[in-house]
BALOBA-1460 file (C-alpha; in Angstrom, 3 decimals):
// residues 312
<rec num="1" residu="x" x="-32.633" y="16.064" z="12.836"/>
<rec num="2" residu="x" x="-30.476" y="14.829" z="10.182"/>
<rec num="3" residu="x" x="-27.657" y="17.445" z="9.441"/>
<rec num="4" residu="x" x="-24.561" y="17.732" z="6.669"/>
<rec num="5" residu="x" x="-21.346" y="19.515" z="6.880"/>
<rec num="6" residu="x" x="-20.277" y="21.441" z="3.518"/>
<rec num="7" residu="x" x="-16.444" y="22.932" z="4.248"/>
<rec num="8" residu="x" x="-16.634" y="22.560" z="8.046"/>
<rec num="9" residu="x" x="-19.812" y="24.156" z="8.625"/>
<rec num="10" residu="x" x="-22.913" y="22.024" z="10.052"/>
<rec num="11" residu="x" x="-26.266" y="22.736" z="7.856"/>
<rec num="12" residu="x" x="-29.938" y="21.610" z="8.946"/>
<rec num="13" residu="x" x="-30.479" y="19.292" z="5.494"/>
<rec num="14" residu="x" x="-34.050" y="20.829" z="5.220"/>
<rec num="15" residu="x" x="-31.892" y="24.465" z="4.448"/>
<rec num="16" residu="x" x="-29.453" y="22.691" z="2.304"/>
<rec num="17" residu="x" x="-30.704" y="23.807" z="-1.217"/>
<rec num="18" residu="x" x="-30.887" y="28.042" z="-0.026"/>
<rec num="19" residu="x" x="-27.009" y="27.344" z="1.379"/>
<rec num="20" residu="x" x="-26.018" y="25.836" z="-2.367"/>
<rec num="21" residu="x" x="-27.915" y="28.441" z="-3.956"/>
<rec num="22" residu="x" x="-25.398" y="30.852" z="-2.112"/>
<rec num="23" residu="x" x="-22.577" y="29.049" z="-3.526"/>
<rec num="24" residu="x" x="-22.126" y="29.694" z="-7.271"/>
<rec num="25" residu="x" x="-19.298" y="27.357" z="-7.447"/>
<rec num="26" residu="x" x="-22.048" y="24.398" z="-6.548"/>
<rec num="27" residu="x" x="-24.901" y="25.692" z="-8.242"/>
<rec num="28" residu="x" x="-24.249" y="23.743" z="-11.671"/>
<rec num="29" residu="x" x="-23.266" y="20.640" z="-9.478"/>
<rec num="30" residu="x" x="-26.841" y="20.794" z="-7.929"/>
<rec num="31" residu="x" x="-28.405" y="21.310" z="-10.831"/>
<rec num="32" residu="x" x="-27.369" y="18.757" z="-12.964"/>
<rec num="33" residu="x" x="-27.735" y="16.094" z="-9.346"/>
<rec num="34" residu="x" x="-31.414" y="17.596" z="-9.406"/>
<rec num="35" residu="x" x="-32.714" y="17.916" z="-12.582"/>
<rec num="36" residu="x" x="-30.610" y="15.135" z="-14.347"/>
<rec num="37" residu="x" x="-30.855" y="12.573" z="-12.362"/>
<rec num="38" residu="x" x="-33.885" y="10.285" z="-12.896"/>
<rec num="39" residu="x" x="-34.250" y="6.893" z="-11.413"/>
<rec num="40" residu="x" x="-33.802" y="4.654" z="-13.666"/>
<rec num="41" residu="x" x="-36.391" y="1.883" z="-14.060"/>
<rec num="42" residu="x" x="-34.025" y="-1.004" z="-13.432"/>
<rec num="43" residu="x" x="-32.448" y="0.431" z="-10.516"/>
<rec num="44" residu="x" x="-32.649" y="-0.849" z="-6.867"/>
<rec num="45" residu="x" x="-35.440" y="1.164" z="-4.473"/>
<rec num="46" residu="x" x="-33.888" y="2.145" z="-0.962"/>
<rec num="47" residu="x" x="-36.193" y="2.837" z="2.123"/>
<rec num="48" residu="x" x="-34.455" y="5.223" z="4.976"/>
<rec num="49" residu="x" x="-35.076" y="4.734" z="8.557"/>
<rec num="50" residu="x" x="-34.881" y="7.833" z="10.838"/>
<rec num="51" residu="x" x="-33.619" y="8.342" z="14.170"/>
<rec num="52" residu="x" x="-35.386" y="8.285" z="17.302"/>
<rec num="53" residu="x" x="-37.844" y="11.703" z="17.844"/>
<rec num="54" residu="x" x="-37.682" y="12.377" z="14.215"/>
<rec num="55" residu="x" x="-40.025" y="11.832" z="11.449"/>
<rec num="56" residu="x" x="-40.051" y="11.335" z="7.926"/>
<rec num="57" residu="x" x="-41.265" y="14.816" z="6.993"/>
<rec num="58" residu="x" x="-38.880" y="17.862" z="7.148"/>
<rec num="59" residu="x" x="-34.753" y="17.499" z="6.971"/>
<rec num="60" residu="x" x="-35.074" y="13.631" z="6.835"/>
<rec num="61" residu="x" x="-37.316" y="13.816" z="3.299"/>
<rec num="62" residu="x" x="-34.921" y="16.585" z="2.185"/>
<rec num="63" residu="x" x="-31.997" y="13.948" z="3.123"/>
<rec num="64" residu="x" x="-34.338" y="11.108" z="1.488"/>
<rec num="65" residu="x" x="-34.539" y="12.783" z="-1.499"/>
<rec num="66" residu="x" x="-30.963" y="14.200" z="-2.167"/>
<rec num="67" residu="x" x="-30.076" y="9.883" z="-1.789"/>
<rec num="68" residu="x" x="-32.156" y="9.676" z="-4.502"/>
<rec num="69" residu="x" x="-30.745" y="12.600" z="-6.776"/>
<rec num="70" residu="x" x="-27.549" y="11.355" z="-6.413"/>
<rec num="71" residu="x" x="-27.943" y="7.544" z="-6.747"/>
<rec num="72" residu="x" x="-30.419" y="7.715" z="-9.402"/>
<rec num="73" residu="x" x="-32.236" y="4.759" z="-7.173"/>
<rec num="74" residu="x" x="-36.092" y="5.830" z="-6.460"/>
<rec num="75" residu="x" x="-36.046" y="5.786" z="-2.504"/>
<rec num="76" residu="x" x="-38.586" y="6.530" z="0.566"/>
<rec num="77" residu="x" x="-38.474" y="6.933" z="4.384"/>
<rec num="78" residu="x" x="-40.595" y="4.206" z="5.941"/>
<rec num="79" residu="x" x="-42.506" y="5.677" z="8.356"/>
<rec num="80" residu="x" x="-43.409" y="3.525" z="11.830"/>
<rec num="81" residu="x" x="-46.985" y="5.222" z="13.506"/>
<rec num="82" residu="x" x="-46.768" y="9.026" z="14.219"/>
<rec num="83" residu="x" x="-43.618" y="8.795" z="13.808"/>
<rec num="84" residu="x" x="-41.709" y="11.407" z="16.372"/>
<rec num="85" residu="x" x="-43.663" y="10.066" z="19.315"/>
<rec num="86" residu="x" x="-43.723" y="6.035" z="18.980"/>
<rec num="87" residu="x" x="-40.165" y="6.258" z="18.108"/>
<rec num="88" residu="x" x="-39.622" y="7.305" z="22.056"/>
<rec num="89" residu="x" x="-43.456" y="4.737" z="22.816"/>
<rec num="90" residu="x" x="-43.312" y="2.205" z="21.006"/>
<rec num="91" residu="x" x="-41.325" y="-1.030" z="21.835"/>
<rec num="92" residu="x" x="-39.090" y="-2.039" z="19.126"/>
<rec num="93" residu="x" x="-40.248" y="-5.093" z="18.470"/>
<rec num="94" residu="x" x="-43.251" y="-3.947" z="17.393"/>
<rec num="95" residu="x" x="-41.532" y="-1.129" z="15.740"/>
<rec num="96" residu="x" x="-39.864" y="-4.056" z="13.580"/>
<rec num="97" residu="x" x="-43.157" y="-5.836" z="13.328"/>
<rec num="98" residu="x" x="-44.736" y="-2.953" z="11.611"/>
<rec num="99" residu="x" x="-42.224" y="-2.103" z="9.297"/>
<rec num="100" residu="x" x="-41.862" y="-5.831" z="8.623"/>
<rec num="101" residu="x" x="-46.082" y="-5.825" z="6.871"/>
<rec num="102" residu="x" x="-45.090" y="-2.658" z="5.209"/>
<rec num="103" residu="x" x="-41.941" y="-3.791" z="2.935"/>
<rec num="104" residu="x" x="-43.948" y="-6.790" z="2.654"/>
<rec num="105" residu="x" x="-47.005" y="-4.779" z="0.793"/>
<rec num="106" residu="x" x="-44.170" y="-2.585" z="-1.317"/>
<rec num="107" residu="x" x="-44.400" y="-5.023" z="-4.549"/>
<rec num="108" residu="x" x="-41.329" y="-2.611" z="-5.773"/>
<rec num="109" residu="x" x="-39.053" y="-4.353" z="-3.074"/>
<rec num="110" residu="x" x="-40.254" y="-8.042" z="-4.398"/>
<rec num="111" residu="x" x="-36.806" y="-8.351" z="-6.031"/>
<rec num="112" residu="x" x="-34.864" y="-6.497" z="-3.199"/>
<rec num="113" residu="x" x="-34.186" y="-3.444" z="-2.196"/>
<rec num="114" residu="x" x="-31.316" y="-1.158" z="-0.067"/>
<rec num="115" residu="x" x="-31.334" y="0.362" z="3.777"/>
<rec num="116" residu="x" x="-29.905" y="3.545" z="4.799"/>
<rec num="117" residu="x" x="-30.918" y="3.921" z="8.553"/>
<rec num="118" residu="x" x="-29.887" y="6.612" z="11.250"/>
<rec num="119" residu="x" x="-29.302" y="6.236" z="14.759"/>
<rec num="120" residu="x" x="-31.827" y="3.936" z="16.600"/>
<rec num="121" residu="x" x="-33.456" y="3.568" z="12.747"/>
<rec num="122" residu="x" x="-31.084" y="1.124" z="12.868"/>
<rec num="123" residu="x" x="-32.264" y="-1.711" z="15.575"/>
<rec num="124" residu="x" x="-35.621" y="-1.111" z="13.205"/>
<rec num="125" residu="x" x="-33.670" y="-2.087" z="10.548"/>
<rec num="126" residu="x" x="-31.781" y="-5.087" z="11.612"/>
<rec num="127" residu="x" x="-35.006" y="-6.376" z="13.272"/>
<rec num="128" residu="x" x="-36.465" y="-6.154" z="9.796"/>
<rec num="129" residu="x" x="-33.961" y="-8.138" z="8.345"/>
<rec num="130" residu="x" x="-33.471" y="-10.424" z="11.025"/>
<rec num="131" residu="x" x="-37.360" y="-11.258" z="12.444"/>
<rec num="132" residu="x" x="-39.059" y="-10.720" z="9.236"/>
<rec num="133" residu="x" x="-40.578" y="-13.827" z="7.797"/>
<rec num="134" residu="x" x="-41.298" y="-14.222" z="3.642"/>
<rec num="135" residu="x" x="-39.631" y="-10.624" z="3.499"/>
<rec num="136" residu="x" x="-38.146" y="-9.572" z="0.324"/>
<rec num="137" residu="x" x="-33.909" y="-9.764" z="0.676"/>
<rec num="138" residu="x" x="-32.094" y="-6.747" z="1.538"/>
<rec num="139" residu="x" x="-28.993" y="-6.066" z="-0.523"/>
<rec num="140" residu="x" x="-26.841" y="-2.931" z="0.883"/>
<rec num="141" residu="x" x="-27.251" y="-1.932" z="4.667"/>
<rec num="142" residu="x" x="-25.655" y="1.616" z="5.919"/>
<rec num="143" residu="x" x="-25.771" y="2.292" z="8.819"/>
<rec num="144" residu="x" x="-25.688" y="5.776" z="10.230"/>
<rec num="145" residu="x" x="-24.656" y="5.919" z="13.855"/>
<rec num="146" residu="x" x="-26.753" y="3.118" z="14.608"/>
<rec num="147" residu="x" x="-26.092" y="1.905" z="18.699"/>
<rec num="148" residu="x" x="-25.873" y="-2.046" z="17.398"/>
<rec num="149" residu="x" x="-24.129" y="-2.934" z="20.724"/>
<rec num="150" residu="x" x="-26.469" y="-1.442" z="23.131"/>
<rec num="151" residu="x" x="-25.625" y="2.205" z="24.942"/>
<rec num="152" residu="x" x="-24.749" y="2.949" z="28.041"/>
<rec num="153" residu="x" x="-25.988" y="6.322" z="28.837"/>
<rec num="154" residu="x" x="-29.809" y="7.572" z="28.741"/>
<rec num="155" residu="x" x="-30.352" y="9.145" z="24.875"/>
<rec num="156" residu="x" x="-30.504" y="12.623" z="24.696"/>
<rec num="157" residu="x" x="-34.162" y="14.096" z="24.302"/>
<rec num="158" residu="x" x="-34.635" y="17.529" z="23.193"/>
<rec num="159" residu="x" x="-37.336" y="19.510" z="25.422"/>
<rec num="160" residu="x" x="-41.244" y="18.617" z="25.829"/>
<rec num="161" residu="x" x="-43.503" y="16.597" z="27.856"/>
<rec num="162" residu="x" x="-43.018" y="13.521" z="25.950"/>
<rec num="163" residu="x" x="-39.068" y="13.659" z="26.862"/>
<rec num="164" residu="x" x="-39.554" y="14.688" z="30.332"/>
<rec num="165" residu="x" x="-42.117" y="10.916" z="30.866"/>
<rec num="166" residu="x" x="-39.896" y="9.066" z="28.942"/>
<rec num="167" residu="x" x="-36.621" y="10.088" z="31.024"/>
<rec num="168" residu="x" x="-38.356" y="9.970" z="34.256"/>
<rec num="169" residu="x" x="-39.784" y="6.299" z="33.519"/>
<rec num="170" residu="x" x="-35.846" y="5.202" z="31.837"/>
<rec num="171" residu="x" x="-34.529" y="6.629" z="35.249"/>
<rec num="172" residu="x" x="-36.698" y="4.489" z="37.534"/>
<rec num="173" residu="x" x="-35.469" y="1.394" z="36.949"/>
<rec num="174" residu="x" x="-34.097" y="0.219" z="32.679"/>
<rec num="175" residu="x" x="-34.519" y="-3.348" z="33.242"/>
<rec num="176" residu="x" x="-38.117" y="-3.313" z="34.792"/>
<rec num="177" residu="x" x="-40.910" y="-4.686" z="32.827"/>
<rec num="178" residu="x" x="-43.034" y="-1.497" z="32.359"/>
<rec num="179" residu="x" x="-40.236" y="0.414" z="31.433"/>
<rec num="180" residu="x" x="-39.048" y="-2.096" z="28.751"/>
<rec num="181" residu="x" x="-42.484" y="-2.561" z="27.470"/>
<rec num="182" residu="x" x="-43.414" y="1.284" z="26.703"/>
<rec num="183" residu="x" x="-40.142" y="3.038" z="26.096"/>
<rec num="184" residu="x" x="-38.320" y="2.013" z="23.160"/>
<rec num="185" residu="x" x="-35.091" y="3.097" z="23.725"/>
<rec num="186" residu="x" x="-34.761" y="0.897" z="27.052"/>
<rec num="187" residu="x" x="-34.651" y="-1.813" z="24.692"/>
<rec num="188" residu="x" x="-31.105" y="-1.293" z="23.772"/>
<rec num="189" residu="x" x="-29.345" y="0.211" z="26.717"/>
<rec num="190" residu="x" x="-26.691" y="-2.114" z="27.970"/>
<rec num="191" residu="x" x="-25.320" y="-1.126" z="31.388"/>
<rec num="192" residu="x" x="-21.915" y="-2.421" z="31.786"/>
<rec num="193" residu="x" x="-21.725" y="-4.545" z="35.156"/>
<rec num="194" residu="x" x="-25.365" y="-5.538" z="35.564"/>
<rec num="195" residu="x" x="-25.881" y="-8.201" z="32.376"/>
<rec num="196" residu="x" x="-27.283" y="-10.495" z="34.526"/>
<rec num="197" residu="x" x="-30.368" y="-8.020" z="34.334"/>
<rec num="198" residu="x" x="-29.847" y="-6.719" z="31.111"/>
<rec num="199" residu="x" x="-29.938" y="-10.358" z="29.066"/>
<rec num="200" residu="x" x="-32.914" y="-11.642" z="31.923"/>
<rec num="201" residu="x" x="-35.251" y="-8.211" z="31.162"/>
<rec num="202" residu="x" x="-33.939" y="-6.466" z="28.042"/>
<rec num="203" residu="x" x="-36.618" y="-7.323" z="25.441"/>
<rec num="204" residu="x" x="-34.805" y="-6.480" z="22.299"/>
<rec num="205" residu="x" x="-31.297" y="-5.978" z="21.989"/>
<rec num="206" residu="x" x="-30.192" y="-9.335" z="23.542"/>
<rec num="207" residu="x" x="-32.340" y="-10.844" z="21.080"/>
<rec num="208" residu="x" x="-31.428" y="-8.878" z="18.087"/>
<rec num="209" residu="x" x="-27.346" y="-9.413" z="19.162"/>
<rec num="210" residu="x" x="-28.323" y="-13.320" z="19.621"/>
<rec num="211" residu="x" x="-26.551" y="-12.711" z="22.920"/>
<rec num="212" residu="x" x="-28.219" y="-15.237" z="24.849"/>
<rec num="213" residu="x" x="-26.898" y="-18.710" z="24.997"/>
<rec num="214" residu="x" x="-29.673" y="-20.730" z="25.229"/>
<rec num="215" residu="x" x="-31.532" y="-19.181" z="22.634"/>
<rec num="216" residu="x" x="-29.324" y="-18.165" z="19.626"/>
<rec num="217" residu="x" x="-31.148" y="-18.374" z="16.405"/>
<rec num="218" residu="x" x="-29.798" y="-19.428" z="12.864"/>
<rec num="219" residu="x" x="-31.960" y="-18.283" z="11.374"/>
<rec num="220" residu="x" x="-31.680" y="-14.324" z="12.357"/>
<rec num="221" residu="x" x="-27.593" y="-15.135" z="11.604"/>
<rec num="222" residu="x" x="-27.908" y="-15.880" z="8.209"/>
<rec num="223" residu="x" x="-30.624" y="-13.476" z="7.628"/>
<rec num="224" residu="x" x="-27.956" y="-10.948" z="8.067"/>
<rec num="225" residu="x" x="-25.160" y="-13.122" z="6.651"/>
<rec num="226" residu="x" x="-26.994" y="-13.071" z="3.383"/>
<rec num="227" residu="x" x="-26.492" y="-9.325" z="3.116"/>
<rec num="228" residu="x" x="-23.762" y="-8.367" z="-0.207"/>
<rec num="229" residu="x" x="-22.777" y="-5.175" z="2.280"/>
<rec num="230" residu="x" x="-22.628" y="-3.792" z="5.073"/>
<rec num="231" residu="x" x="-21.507" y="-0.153" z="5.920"/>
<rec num="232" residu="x" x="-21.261" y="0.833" z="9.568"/>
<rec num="233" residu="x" x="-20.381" y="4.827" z="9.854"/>
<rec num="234" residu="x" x="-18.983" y="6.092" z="13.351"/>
<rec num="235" residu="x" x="-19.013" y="9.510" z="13.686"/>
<rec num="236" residu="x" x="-15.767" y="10.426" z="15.609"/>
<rec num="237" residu="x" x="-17.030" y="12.791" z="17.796"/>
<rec num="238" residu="x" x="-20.386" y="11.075" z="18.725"/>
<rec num="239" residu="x" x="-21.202" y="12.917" z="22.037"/>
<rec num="240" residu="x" x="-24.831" y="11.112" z="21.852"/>
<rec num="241" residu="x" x="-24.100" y="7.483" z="21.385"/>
<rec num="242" residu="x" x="-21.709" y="5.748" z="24.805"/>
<rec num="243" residu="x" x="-19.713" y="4.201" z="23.496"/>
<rec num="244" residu="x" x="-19.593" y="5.615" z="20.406"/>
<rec num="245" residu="x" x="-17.572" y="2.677" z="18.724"/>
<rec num="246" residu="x" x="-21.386" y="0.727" z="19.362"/>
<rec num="247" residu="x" x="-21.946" y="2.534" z="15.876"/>
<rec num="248" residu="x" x="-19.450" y="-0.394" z="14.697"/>
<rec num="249" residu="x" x="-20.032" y="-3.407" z="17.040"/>
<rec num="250" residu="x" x="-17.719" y="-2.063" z="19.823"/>
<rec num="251" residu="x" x="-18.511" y="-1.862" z="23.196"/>
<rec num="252" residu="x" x="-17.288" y="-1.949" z="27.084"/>
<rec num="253" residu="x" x="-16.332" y="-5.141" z="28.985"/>
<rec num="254" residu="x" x="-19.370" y="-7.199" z="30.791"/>
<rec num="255" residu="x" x="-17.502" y="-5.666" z="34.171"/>
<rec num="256" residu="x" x="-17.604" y="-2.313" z="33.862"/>
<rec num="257" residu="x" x="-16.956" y="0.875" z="32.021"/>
<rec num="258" residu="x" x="-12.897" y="0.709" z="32.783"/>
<rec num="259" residu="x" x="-12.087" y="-1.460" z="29.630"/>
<rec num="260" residu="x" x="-13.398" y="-1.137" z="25.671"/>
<rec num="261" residu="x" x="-13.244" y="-3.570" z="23.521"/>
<rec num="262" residu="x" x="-12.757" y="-3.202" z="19.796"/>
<rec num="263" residu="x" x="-15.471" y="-4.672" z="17.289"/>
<rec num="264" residu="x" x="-13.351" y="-7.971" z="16.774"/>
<rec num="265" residu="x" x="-12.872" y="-8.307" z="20.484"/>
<rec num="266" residu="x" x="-16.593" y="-8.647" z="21.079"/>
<rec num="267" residu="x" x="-17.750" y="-12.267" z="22.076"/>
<rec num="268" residu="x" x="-20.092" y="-11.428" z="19.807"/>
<rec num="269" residu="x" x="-17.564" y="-10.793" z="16.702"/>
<rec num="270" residu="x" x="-15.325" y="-14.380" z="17.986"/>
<rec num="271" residu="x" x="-18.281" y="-16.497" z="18.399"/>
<rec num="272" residu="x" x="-19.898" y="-14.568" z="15.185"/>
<rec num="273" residu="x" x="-23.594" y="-14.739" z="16.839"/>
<rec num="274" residu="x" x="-24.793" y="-12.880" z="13.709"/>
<rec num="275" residu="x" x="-23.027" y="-13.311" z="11.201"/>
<rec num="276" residu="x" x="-20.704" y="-10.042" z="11.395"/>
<rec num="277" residu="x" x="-17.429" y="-12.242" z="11.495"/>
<rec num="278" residu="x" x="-18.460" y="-14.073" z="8.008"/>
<rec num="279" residu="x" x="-19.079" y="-10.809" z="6.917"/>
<rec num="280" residu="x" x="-16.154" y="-9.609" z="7.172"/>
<rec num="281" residu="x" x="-14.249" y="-12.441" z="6.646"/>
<rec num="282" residu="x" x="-15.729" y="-11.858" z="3.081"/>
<rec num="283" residu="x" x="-14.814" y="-8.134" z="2.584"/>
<rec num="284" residu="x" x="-18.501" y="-7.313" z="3.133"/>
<rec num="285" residu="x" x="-18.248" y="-5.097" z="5.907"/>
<rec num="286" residu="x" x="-17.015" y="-1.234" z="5.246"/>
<rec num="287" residu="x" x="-15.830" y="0.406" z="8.948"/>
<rec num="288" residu="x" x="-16.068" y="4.160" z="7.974"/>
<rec num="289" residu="x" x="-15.086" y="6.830" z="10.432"/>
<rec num="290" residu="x" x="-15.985" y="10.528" z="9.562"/>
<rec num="291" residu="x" x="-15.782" y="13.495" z="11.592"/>
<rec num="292" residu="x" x="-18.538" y="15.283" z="12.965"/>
<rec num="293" residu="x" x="-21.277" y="14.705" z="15.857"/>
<rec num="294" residu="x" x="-24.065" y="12.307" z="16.099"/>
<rec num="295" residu="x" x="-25.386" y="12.065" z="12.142"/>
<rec num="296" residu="x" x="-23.853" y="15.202" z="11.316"/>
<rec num="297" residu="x" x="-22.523" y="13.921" z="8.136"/>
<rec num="298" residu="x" x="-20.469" y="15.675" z="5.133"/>
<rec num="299" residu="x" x="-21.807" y="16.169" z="2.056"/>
<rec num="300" residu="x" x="-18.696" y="14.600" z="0.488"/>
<rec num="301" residu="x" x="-19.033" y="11.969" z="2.691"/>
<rec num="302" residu="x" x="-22.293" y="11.093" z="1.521"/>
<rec num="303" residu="x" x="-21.310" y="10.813" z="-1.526"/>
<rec num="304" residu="x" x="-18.272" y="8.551" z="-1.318"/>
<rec num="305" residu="x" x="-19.728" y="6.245" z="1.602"/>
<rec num="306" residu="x" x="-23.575" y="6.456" z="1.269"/>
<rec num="307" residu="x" x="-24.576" y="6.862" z="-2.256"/>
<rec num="308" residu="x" x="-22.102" y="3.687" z="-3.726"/>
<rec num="309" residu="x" x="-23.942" y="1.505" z="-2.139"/>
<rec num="310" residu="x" x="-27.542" y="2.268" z="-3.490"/>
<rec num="311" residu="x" x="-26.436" y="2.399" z="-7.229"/>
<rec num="312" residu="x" x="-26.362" y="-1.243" z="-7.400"/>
């Protein structure tokens, strides 16, 4: 669930429009962002990824469309299966795969298009730009929260039967095959102090990060090289992403959990496996830190750090 906070109070997105209604102060604001505001014909389409057990319906439409009131750029959440359940299901590799034939089929996005993308929406989104063959370029990338260097905790599940099999298989054993190959968020979790297992059985991440020696790839580098920005938003008190400074590159030490090292300490920053170094050797890459939980995000926020980068 995507959230917004308007003068220090946290809001579900999908009740934003009855808490504005009780604020006279905003109500021409809104009105002028709602009504007003028409994509304009020439203007650059975004697609929005969503987080892991969400869905494109609900607050993240609501958050979908408000982008597109205030950009003025016509925009969509791109929707992988069902959704809520194959974004615990299905591996993320084919979760990249699929949205890979979809922006392929979007003729709007023959000329390029943007990327906002929450929380795990994020390894989605890099494995589109990255993996995807004859794809349309991407222009703008923000990322919301996104884990980029891995996690090193189990991510939290609200309640049901589809949480309690997925935590039960993740706490068997991360690394095993099964595991790796039905639950997606194994794909990404990095335990500090057993990388030997992590880049021999991790199926995504490793590749995605180009972490592995004998197999970096060029061609996924300046895929995301070619990118005119990138925006990577840390929320500052991120109680669902460990580390939370993943959300910019950051992450622990290969030994253990006793050290952190800083986005340009990363092996992967130095030896620029990706691209992220060129980047931001360029100016291209925008470190934003805002307060709040995991993708609880001002609405003032949004606007200076989100919404830029979709108007061009």
């Amino acid at each position: 669930m995507v959230e917004t906070r308007e003068r220090g109070r946290n809001i579900d997105l999908s009740n934003l429009m009855a808490n504005i209604l009780r604020r006279p102060d905003l109500l021409l604001t809104v009105a002028v962002v709602l009504f007003s505001t028409v994509p304009a014909s020439n203007s650059i389409p975004f697609i929005l990824f969503h987080g892991i057990g969400d869905k494109c319906s609900g607050g993240v439409s609501n958050f979908t469309q408000l982008l597109s009131n205030l950009s003025g750029s016509p925009g969509s959440c791109l929707e992988i299966g069902n959704g809520e359940i194959d974004t615990w299901f299905m591996p993320l590799m084919h979760q990249a795969n699929v949205a890979c034939e979809k922006v392929k089929m979007m003729k709007e996005f023959s000329q390029g298009y943007n990327i906002v993308a929450q929380s795990q929406g994020n390894l989605v989104a890099r494995g589109l730009i990255e993996f995807c063959d004859n794809a349309p370029p991407v222009i703008n990338y923000v990322s919301l929260g996104g884990p980029h260097a891995g996690i090193a905790a189990i991510p939290k599940c609200s309640s049901g039967p589809f949480c309690d099999i997925a935590e039960a298989l993740m706490k068997l054993e991360i690394y095993n095959d099964f595991v790796q190959d039905h639950i997606a968020p194994s794909g990404y979790v990095k335990i500090p102090g057993e990388m030997t297992k992590y880049l021999d059985h991790s199926k995504y991440l490793p590749k995605l990060n180009n972490e592995r020696p004998d197999q970096r790839n060029s061609t996924f580098k300046n895929r995301f090289m070619s990118l005119h920005n990138l925006v990577l938003v840390k929320f500052q008190n991120d109680t669902t992403l460990v580390p939370k400074e993943t959300s910019w590159f950051g992450y622990y030490t290969d030994d253990g959990f006793d050290s952190l090292l800083s986005t340009q300490q990363t092996k992967l920053y130095t030896e620029d496996w990706i691209g992220l170094k060129a980047l931001d050797d360029v100016g291209k890459v925008k470190y934003v830190s805002v307060s709040g939980d995991h993708l609880m995000i001002a609405y003032n926020d949004v606007v200076k750090y989100v919404v830029p980068y979709l108007m061009a």
